[in-house]
C-alpha positions in Angstrom: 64.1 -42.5 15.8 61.3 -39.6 15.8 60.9 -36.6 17.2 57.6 -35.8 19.1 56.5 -32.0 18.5 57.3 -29.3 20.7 54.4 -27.4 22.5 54.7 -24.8 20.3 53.8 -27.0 17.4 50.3 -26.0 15.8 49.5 -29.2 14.2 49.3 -32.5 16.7 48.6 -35.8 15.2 45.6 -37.9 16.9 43.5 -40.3 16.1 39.7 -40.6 15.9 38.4 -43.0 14.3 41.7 -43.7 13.1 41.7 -40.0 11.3 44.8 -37.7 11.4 43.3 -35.0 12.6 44.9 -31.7 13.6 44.9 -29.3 16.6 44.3 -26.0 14.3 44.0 -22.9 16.3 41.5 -21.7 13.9 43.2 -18.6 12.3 41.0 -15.7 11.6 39.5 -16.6 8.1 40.0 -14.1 5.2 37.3 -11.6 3.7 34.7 -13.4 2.3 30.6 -13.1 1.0 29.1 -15.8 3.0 31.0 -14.1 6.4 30.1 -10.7 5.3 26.3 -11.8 4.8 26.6 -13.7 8.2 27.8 -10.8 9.9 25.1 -8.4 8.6 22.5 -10.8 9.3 23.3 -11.3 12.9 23.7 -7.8 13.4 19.9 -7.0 11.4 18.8 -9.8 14.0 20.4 -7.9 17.1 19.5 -4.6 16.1 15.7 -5.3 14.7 15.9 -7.3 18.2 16.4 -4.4 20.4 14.8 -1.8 18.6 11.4 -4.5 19.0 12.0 -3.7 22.9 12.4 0.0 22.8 9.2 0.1 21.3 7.2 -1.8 23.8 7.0 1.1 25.9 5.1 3.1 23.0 3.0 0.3 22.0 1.7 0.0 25.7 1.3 4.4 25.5 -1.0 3.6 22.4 -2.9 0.3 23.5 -5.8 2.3 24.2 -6.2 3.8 21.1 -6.5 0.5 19.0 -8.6 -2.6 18.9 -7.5 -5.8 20.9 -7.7 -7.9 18.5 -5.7 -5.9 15.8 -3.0 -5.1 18.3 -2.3 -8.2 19.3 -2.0 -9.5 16.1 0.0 -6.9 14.5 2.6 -7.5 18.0 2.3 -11.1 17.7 3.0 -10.9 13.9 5.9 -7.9 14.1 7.5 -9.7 17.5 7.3 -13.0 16.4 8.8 -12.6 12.6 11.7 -10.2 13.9 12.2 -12.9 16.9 12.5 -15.6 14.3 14.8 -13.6 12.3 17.2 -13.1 15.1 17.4 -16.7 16.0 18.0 -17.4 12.3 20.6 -15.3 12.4 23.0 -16.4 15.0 21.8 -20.2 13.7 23.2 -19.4 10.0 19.6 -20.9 8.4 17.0 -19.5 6.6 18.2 -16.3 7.0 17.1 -14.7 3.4 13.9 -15.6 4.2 13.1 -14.7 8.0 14.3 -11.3 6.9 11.8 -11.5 3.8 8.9 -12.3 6.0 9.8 -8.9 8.5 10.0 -6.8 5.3 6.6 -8.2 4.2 4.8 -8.5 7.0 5.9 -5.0 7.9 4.7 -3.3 4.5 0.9 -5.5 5.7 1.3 -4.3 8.8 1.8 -0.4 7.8 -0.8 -1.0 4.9 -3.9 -2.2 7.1 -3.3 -0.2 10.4 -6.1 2.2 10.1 -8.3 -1.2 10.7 -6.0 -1.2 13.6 -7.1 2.0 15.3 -10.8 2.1 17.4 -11.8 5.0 15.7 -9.9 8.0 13.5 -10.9 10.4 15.8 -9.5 8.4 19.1 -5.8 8.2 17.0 -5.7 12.3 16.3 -2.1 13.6 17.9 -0.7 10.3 18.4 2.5 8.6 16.3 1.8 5.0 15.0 4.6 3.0 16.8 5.5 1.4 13.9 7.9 4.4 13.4 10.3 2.8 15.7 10.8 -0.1 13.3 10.7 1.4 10.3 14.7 1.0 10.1 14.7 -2.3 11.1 12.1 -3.6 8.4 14.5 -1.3 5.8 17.3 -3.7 7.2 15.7 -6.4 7.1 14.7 -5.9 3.1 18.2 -5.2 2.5 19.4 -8.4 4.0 16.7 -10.4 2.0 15.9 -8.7 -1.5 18.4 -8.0 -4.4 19.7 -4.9 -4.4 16.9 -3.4 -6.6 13.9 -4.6 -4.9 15.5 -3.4 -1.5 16.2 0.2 -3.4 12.6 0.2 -4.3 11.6 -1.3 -1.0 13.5 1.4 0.6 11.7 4.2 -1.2 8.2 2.5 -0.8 8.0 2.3 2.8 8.6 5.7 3.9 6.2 7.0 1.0 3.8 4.6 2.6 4.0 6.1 5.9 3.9 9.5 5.4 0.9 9.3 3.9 -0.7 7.0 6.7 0.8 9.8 9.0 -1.1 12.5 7.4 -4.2 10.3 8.0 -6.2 10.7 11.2 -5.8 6.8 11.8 -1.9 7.6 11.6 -2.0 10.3 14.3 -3.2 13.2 11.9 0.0 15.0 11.3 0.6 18.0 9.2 2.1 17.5 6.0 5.5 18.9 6.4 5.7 16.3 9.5 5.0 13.8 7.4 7.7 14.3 4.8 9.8 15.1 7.4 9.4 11.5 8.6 9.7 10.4 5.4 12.9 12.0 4.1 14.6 10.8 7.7 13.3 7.3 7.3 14.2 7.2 3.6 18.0 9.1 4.1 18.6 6.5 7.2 17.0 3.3 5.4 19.3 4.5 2.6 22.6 4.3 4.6 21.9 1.2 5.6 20.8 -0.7 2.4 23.7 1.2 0.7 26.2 0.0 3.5 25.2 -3.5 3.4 25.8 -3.5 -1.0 28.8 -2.0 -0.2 30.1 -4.5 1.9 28.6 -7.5 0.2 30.1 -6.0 -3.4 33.1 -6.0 -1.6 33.5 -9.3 -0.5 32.0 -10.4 -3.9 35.2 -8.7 -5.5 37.6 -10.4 -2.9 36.4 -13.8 -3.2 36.9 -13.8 -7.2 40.1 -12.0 -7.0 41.1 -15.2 -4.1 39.6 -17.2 -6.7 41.5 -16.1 -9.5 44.9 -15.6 -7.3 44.2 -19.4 -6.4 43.5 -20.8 -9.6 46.6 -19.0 -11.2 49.1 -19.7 -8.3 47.7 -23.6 -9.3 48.4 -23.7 -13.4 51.5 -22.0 -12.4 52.5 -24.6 -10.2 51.2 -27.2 -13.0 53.3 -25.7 -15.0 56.0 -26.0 -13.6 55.9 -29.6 -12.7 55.0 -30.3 -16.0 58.3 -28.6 -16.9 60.2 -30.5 -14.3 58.6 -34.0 -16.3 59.6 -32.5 -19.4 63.4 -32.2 -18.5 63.5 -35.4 -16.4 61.9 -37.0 -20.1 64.8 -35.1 -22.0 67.3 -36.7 -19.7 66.0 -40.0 -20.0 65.9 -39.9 -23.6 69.6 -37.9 -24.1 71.4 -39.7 -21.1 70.0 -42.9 -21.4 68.6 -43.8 -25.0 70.5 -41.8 -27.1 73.4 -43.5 -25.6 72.1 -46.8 -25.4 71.6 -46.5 -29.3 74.8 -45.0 -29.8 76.3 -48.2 -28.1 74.2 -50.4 -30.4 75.4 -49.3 -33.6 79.1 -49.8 -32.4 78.8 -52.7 -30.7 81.5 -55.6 -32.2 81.4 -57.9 -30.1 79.4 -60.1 -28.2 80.0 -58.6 -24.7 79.5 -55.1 -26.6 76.5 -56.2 -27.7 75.5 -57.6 -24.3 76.4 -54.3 -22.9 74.2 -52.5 -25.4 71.0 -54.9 -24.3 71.8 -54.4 -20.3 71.3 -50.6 -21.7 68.6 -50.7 -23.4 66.9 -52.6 -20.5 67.5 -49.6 -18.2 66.9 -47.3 -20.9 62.7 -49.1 -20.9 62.9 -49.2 -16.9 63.7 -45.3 -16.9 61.0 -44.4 -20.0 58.4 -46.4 -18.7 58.8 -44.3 -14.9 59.8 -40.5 -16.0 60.2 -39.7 -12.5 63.1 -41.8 -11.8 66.3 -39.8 -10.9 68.4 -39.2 -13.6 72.1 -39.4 -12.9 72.8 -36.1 -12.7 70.2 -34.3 -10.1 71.7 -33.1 -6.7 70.4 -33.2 -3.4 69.0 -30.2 -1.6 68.3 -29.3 2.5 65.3 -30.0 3.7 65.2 -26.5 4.9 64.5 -25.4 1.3 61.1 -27.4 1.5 60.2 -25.6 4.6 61.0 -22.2 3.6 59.1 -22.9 0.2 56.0 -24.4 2.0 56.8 -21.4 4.6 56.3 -19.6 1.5 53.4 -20.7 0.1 51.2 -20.7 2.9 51.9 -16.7 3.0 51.7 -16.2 -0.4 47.7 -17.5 -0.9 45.4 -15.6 -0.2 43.6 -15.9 3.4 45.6 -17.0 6.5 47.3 -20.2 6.4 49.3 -21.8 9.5 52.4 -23.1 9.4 54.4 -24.6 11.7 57.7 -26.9 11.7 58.9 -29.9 14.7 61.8 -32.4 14.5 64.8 -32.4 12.8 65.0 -31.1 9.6 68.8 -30.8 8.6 69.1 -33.5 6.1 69.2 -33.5 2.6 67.2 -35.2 -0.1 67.4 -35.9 -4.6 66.2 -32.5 -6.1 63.2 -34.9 -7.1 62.4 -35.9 -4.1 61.8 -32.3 -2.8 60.3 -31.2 -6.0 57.6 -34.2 -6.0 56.9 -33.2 -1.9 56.5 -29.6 -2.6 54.0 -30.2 -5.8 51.8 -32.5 -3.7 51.4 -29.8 -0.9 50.4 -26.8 -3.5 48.3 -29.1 -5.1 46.7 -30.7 -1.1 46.3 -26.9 0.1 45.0 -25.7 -3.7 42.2 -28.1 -3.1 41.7 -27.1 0.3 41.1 -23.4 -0.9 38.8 -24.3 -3.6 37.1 -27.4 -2.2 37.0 -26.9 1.9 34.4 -24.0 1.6 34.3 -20.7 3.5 35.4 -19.9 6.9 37.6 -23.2 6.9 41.0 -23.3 9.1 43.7 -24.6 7.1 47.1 -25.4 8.3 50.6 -26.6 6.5 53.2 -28.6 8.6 56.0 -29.8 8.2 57.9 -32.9 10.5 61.2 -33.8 10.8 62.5 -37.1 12.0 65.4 -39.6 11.5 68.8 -38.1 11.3 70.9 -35.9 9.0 72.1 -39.5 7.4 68.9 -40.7 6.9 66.1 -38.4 6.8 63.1 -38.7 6.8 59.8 -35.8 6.9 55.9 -35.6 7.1 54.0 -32.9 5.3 50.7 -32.6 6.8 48.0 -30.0 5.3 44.8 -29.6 7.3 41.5 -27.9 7.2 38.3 -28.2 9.0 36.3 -27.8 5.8 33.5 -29.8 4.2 35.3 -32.7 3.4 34.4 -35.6 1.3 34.2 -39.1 0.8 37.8 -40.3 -0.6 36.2 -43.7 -1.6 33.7 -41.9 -3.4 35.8 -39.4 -5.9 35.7 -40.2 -9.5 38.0 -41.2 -11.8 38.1 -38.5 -14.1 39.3 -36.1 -11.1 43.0 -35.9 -10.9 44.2 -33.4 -8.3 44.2 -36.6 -5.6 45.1 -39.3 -8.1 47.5 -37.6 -9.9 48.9 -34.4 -8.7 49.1 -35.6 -5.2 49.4 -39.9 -4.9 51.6 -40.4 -8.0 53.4 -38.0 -7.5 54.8 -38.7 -3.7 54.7 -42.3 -4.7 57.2 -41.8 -7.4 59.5 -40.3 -5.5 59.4 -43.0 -3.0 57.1 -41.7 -0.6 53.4 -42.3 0.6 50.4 -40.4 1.0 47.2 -40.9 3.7 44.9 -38.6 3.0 42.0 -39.2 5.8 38.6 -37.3 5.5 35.4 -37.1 6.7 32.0 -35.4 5.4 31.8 -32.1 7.2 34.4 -33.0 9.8 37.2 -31.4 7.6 40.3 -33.4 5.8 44.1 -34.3 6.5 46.8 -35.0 3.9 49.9 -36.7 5.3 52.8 -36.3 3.0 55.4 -39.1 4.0 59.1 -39.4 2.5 60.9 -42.1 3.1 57.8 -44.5 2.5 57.7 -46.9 6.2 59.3 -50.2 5.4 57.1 -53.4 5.8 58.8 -53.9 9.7 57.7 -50.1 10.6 54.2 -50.5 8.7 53.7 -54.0 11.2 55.4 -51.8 14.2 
């Protein structure tokens, strides 16, 4: 008998295309470089967007003072690249290098404008209206070139328009104006380049830390199941063995010795699958696997949901719980390090059956990259290994459904479904 989950259940099994896929309400992700970079790109787009605008009004003032041909290619040019870089932006593509071309064609721009102008003498008094987008092409350079070339690009421009400023195709200006232009473009440009290393440092730094967090917490928990194989084999080996071979060497007669073969038969079954329940091993609430998978999805780094349905007051082996839990560090380990950035994940756990018979679903979700499962090789064992053999030795199953850029689903099962429920 099962349980359906309550509306307040985060994680809702469906099927498309016969996937298990899973209603995640898309918690915020954590702190990473690629969100930072996306963030600062779409506001270099918005700002260098709007400032273009503002400076329509200036570039109409000035029309008359430059040559039709030049001014419409310079607008054309300056409009169009920081047009392209804003729909870049919000698209996530080719961002680096939209912002490259603003910064470049900006530097041409400033470079040949007195071919811009009709005549020195008809641009005396007036301010080139490139000022207005001095920032954004600073911005934009950030955004595109390593931090040194964006220093240097920082410090070039300015430089490069003072001295057109002093020039009568630049408007003429005394020199103090002119480095007074400068040292406001170059303080302001500064901010921002040094704002967006910040930030970007920042999230470099918080990524390899997640990274580091995440590859620890997983040799940690590999550790420890290889510790939990290690004490099941020493139980094997003293409990069943030992004792077989101790019963062998006193054996008298023949339904001793008969008795010391039905041993040693049991003694091969339980070598030959370590992860057969020794004789010993309690059982444990299933509560303790939700509070530990409670537990682990607050304890990685980034936000992971979690949610729990159905009833969950049985109690299973030790093993059984141990073998569960393994396979969902090692499903949502791979998530972290496989799904890519920005991904949703969630854990969940189901309940079903009754207190007599229990039975429970592990689900761990992301809408991540995903892969091919036909197509993972051999030599890669977090699947194979750490997550499949595991759940299968402990009697349970495991469907792991994904699909190439449409994010993956691990279903956990324990008890596996009998042949009858399988056909049902």
């Amino acid at each position: 008998m099962s349980n359906s989950p309550t509306p307040t259940t985060r994680e809702a099994r469906g099927s498309r295309g016969g996937q298990w896929r899973g209603a995640v309400p898309g918690p915020r992700p954590p702190l990473s470089r690629a969100q930072i970079d996306s963030t600062l790109a779409r506001l270099e787009g918005l700002f260098g967007f709007v400032f273009a605008l503002l400076s329509i009004p200036v570039l109409n003032e000035s029309a008359a003072t430059l040559r039709p041909e030049w001014a419409w290619a310079v607008s054309i040019a300056l409009f169009g690249s920081i047009g392209v870089a804003f729909i870049c932006s919000l698209a996530g593509r080719g961002v680096r290098i939209s912002m490259g071309v603003v910064a470049c064609v900006f530097v041409v721009t400033l470079v040949l404008w007195p071919l811009a102008v009709r005549s020195p003498t008809a641009a005396l008094g007036t301010q080139p209206w490139l000022w207005y987008i001095v920032i954004v092409a600073i911005g934009a350079a950030g955004i595109s070139f390593p931090t040194f070339w964006a220093a240097a690009y920082t410090i070039a421009v300015p430089a490069i328009f003072a001295v057109l400023r002093v020039l009568p195709a630049g408007g003429g200006a005394p020199w103090e104006l002119a480095l007074l232009d400068a040292v406001y473009a170059l303080l302001l440009g500064s901010f921002v380049v040094m704002v967006i290393t910040a930030l970007r440092t920042t999230a470099s730094q918080v990524d390899e830390a997640q990274s580091t967090a995440v590859r620890r917490y997983a040799d940690a928990a590999k550790r420890h199941a290889a510790e939990q194989e290690r004490t099941r084999v020493d139980t094997v080996i003293h409990d069943r063995v030992l004792s077989t071979l101790l019963a062998a060497s006193r054996s008298r007669t023949a339904d001793d010795r008969e008795l010391a073969v039905q041993m040693a038969r049991r003694a091969l079954v339980a070598l030959q699958s370590v992860d057969a329940e020794s004789e010993g091993s309690a059982d444990l609430p299933l509560s303790v696997l939700v509070d530990r998978s409670r537990s682990l999805a607050e304890t990685l780094t980034g936000e992971i949901g979690f949610s729990v349905d159905g009833d969950l007051g049985g109690t299973v082996p030790a093993r059984v719980l141990e073998g569960l839990y393994s396979a969902t560090v090692q499903a949502i380990v791979n998530s972290i390090q496989h799904a890519g950035d920005g991904a949703a994940r969630t854990i969940s756990v189901h309940g079903r059956g009754t207190p007599g018979r229990p039975e429970v679903t592990v689900v761990v979700a992301d809408t991540g990259t995903g892969f091919d499962v036909d197509a993972v090789p051999p030599d890669r064992l977090g699947v194979r290994i750490s997550i499949r053999e595991r759940v299968d030795a402990v009697g349970g199953t495991t469907d792991i459904r994904s699909i190439p850029g449409a994010g993956t689903t691990i279903a956990i099962t324990w008890p596996a479904p009998s042949a009858t429920e399988v056909g049902a």
